[in-house]
C-alpha positions as CSV (number, residue, x, y, z in Angstrom):
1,X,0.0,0.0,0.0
2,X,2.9,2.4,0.8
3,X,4.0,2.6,-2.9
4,X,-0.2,2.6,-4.2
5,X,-0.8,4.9,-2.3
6,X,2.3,7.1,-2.7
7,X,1.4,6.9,-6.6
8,X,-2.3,8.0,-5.6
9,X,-1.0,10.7,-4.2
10,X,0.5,11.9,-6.8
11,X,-1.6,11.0,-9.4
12,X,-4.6,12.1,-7.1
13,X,-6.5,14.4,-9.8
14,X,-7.2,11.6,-12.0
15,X,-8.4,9.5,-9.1
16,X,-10.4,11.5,-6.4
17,X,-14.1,10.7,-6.4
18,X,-13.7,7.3,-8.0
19,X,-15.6,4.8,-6.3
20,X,-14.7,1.2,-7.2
21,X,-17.7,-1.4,-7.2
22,X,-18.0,-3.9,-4.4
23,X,-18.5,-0.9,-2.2
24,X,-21.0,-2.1,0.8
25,X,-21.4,0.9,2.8
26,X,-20.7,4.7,1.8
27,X,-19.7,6.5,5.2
28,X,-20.5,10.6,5.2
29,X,-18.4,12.7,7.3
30,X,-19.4,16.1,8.3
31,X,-16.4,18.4,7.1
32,X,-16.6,22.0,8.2
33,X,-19.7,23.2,6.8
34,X,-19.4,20.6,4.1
35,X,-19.7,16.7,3.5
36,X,-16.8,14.2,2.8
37,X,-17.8,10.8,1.6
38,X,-15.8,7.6,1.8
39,X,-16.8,4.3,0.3
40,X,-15.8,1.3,2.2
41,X,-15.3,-2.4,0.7
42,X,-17.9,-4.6,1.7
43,X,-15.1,-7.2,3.2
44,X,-14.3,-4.4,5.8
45,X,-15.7,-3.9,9.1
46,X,-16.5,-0.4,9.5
47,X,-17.2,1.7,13.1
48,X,-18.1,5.0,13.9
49,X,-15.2,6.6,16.4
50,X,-15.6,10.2,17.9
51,X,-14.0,12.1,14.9
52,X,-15.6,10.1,12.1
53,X,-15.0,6.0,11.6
54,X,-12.6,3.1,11.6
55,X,-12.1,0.6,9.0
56,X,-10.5,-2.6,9.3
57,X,-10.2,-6.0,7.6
58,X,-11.8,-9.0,8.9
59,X,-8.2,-10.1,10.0
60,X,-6.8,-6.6,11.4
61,X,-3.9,-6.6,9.1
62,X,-4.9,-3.4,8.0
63,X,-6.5,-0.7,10.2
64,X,-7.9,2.6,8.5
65,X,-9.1,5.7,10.4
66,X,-10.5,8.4,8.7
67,X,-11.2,11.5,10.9
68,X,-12.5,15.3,10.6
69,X,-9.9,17.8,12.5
70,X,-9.2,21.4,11.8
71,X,-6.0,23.2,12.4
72,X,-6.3,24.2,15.8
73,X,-7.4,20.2,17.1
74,X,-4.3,18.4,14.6
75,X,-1.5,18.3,17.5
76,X,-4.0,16.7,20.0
77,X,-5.5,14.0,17.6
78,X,-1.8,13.4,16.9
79,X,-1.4,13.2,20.8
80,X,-3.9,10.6,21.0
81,X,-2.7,8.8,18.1
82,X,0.6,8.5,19.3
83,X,-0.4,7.4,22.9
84,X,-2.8,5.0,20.9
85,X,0.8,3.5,19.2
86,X,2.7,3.7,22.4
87,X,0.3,1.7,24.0
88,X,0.6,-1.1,21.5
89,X,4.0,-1.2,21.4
90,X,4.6,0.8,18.0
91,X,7.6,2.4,18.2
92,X,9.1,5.0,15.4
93,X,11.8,5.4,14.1
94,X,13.0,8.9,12.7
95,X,10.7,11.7,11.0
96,X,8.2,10.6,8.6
97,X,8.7,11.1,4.8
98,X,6.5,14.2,4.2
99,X,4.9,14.7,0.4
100,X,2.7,17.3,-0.9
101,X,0.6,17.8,-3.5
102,X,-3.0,19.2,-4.6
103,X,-5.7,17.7,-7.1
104,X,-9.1,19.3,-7.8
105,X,-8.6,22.0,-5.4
106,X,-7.7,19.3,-2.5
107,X,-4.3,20.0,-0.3
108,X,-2.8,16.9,0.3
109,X,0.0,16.1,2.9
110,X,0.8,12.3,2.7
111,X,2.8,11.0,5.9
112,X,5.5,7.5,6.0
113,X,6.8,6.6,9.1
114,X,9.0,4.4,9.8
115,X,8.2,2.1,12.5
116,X,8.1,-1.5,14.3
117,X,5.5,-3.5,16.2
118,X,6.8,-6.3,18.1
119,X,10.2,-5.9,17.0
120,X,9.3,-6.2,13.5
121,X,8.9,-3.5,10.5
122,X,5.1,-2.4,10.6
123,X,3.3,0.6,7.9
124,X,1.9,3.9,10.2
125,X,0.8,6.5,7.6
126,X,-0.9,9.3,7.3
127,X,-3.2,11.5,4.6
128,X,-4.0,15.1,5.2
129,X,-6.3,16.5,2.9
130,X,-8.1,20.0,3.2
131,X,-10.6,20.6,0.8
132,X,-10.7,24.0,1.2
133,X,-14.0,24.2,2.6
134,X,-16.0,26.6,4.5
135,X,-15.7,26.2,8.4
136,X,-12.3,25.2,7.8
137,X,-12.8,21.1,8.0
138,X,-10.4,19.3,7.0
139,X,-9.9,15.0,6.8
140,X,-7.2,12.6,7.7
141,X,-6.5,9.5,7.0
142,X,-4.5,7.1,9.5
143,X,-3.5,3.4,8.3
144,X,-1.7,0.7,10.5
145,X,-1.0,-2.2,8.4
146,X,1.2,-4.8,8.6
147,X,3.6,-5.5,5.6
148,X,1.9,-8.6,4.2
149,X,-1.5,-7.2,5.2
150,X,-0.5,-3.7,2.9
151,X,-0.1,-6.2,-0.4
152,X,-2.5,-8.0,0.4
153,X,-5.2,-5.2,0.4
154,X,-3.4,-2.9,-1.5
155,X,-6.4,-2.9,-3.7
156,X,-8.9,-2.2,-1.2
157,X,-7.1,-0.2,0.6
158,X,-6.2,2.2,-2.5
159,X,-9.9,2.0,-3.0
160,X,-11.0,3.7,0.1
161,X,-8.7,7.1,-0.1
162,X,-9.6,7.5,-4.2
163,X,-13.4,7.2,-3.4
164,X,-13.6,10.6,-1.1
165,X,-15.2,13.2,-2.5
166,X,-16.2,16.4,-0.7
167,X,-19.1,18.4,-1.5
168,X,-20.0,22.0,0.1
């Protein structure tokens, strides 16, 4: 998924908005004073969370969150988030690989951390995107995965981040 979704960042004007069929359950997120919607696979569990909702494969070899934040509420999600890792026993190494880009008006930051779990290499990344809306809403994406879990739903994975659209 790194390397998808590194490409899909990039390539991100071609892609955002695309749903891909197979989709079970479109989940709407209230962004600012607009909507963002994310279609989810229909092999995934999906849960609401206090920002907006989890995904996660039926084996939890891949975790998605996908949450609403502004600017002024980033550094305490990323608090919790990194609590959230320490108390799994995630640890990171080094700064995250930072790339930016914009598509159909979107910012994005994409986010590639290095890091283990259990002594092993594990995938933490992260997706800003601000669509520029009113109210100031913007979305993140946050995805644990474990290496053979990120090729083996690179597909579906991809498929969740290119099917958010935003409307105002």
């Amino acid at each position: 998924m790194l390397r998808a979704i590194t490409a899909i960042f990039v390539t991100a004007s071609m892609l955002l908005g695309a749903a891909l069929p197979g989709a079970a359950e479109t989940v709407e997120l209230r962004v600012g004073k607009g909507r963002a919607s994310v279609d989810v696979p229909d092999s995934w569990r999906t849960s609401r969370i206090k920002r907006g909702a989890q995904f996660a494969t039926r084996d939890d070899e891949v975790i998605v969150w996908v949450e609403v934040y502004t600017e002024d509420t980033l550094d305490t999600i990323l608090a919790e988030h990194k609590s959230y890792y320490a108390d799994h026993n995630v640890i990171f190494t080094g700064k995250p690989k930072t790339q930016h880009a914009k598509s159909n008006e979107v910012a994005w930051t994409l986010l590639d951390y290095t890091a283990t779990f259990k002594g092993k290499p594990t995938i933490v990344q992260y997706i800003l995107m601000d669509p520029n809306l009113p109210g100031g809403g913007k979305l993140m994406f946050s995805t644990w995965a474990s290496p053979e879990g990120d090729r083996k739903y690179e597909k579906e994975s991809n498929s969740i981040v290119n099917s958010v659209s935003f409307t105002r």
